[in-house]
C-alpha positions as CSV (number, residue, x, y, z in Angstrom):
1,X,-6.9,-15.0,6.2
2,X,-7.5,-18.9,5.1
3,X,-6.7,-20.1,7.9
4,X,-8.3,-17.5,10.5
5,X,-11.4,-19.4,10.9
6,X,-9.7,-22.5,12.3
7,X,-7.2,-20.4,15.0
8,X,-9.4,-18.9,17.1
9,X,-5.9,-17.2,19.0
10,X,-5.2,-13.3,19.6
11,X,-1.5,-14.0,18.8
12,X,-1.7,-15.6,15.2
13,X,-3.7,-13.1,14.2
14,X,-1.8,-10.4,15.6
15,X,1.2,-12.0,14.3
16,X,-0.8,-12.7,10.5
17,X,-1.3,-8.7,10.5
18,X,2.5,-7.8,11.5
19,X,3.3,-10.2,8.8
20,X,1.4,-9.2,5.9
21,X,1.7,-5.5,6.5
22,X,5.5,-5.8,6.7
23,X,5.4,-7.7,3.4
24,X,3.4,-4.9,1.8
25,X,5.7,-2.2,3.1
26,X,8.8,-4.2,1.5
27,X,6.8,-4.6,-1.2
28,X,6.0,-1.3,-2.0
29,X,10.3,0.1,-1.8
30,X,11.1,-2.6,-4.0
31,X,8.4,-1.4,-6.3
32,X,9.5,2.2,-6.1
33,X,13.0,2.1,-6.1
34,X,13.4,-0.8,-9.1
35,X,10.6,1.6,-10.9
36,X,12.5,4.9,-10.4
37,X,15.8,3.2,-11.0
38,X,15.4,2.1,-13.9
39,X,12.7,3.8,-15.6
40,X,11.9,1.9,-18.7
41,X,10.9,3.8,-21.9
42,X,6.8,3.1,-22.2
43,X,6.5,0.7,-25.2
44,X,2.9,2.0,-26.5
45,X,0.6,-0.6,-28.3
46,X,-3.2,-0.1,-29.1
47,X,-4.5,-1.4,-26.2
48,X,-7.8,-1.8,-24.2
49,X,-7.7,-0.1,-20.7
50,X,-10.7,-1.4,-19.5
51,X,-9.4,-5.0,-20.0
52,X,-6.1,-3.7,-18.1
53,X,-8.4,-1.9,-15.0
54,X,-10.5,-5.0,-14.6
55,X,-7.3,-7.5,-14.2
56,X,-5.8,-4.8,-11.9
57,X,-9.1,-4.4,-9.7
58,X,-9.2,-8.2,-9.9
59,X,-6.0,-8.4,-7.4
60,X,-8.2,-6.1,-4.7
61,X,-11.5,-6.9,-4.6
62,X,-11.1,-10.4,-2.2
63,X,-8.2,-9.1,0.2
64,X,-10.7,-6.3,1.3
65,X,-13.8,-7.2,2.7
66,X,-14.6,-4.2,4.6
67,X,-13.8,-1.9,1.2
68,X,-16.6,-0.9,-1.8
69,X,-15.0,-1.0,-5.0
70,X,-17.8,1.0,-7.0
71,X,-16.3,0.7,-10.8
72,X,-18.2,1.7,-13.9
73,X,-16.9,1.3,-17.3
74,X,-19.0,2.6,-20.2
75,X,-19.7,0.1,-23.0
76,X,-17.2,0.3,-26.1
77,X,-14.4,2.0,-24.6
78,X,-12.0,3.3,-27.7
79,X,-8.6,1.5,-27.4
80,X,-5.8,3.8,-27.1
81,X,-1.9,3.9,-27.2
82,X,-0.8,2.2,-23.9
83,X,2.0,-0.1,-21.9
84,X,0.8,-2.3,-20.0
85,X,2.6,-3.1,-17.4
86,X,3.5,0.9,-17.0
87,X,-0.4,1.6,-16.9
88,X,-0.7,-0.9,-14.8
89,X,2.0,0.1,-11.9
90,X,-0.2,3.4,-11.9
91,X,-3.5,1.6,-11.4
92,X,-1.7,-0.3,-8.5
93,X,0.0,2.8,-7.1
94,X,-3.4,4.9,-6.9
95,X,-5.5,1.8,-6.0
96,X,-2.6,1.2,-3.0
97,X,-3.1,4.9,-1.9
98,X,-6.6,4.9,-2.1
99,X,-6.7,1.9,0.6
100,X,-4.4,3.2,2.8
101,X,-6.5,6.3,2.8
102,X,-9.4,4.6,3.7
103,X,-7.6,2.5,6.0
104,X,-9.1,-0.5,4.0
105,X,-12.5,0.5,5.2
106,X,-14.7,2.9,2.8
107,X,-15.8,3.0,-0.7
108,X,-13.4,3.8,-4.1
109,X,-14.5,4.9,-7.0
110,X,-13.2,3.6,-10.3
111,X,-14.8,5.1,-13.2
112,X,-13.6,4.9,-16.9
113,X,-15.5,7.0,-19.5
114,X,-15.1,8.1,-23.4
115,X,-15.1,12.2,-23.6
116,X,-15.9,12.4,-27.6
117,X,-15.4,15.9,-27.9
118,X,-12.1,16.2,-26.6
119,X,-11.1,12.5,-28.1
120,X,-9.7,11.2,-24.6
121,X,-10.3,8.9,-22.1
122,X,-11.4,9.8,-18.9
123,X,-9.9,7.5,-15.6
124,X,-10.9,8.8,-11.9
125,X,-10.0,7.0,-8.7
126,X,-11.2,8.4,-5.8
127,X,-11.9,7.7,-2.1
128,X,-13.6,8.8,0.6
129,X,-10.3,8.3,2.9
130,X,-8.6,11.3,5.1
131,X,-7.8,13.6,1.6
132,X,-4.8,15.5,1.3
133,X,-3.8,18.7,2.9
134,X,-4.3,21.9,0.8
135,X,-0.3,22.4,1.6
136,X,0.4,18.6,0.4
137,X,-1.5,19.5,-3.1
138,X,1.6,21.2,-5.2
139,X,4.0,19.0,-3.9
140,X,2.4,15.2,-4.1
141,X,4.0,14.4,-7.2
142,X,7.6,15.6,-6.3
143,X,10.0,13.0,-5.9
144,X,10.6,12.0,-2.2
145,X,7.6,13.5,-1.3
146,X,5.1,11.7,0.8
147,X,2.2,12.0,3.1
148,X,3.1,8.4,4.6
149,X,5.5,7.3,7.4
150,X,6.9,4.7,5.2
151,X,8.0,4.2,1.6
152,X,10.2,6.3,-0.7
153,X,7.7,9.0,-2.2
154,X,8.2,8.0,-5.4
155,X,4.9,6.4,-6.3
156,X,3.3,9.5,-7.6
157,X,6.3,10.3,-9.1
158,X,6.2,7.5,-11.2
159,X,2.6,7.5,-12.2
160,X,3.1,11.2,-13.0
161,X,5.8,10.4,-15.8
162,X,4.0,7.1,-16.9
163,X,1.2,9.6,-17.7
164,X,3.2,11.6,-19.3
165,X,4.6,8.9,-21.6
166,X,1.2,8.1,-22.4
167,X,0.7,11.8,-23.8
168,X,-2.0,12.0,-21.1
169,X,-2.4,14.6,-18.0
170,X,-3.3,13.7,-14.0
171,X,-4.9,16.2,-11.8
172,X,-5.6,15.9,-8.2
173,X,-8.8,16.9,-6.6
174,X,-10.8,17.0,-3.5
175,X,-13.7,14.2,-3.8
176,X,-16.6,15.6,-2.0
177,X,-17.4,15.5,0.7
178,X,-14.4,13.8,1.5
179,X,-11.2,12.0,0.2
180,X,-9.6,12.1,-2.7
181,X,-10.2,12.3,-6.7
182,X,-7.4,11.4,-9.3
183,X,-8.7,12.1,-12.5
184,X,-6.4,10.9,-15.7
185,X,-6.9,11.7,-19.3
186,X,-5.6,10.1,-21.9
187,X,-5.9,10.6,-25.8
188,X,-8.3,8.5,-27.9
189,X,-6.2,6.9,-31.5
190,X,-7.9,8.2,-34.4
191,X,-10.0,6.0,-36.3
């Protein structure tokens, strides 16, 4: 991408393209399979997950010029119990699906709201990609399962039980009128 303005040749950019989606496919088994091999216990800290979406949205927004990232975060968002790096593997793991959904072309919606009455935090990411099949739905967060030709299936997997260590809940819906809606809840600590 730096240097794509001064090579003006068909071949290094075909070549720049085979090269950084190969990287991203190794990228994404390493991530999987060191994830689900050794699944670490969540070590849950009060923690800010606004200040943890920003940094992860911060790795996406200049590698995809032809995405929208549309992200709203209400003022004074309540800190919660969290880990991290955990919370962050499933920001990168929905974020990831969301692009290849859109095939890096679209808008995503990242939107992180306070629900007072039920004392949780409310996280959707949607898209306005391809969706999933109605026959996919009950299966996407089985282990080995995937909708992709590459990769392990275990990316939904693991942001399912990171959620659950986080004593939240994740819930798949259609985003109309098209795509894909993940909406995560997690609880509030008291004050």
């Amino acid at each position: 991408r730096k240097y794509s303005h001064r090579i003006n040749e068909e071949v290094f950019e075909e070549a720049t393209g085979i090269i950084i989606e190969q990287v991203e496919i190794i990228r994404n088994l390493v991530n999987e399979f060191s994830q689900f091999a050794r699944f670490p216990n969540a070590n849950l800290k009060a923690g800010d997950l606004s200040a943890v979406l920003l940094e992860t949205i911060e790795l996406y927004q200049d590698s995809y010029p032809d995405l929208t990232f549309d992200v709203k975060i209400e003022d004074a968002i309540p800190h919660i119990l969290l880990d991290r790096q955990q919370m962050k593997q499933v920001l990168i793991n929905l974020i990831d699906n969301a692009i290849a959904a859109t095939k890096a072309q679209g808008t995503i919606w990242i939107h992180l709201q306070t629900l007072l009455k039920e004392s949780k935090l409310q996280l959707t990411i949607a898209d306005d990609g391809v969706g999933i099949r109605p026959q996919n739905k009950a299966r996407l967060f089985e282990p080995e399962f995937s909708t992709k030709k590459t990769g392990m299936g275990l990316g939904l997997t693991i942001v399912s039980t990171i959620i659950e260590d986080h004593r939240g809940t994740i819930q798949l819906e259609d985003n109309i009128p098209k795509g894909a809606k993940f909406i995560i809840e997690l609880p509030i600590l008291p004050i």
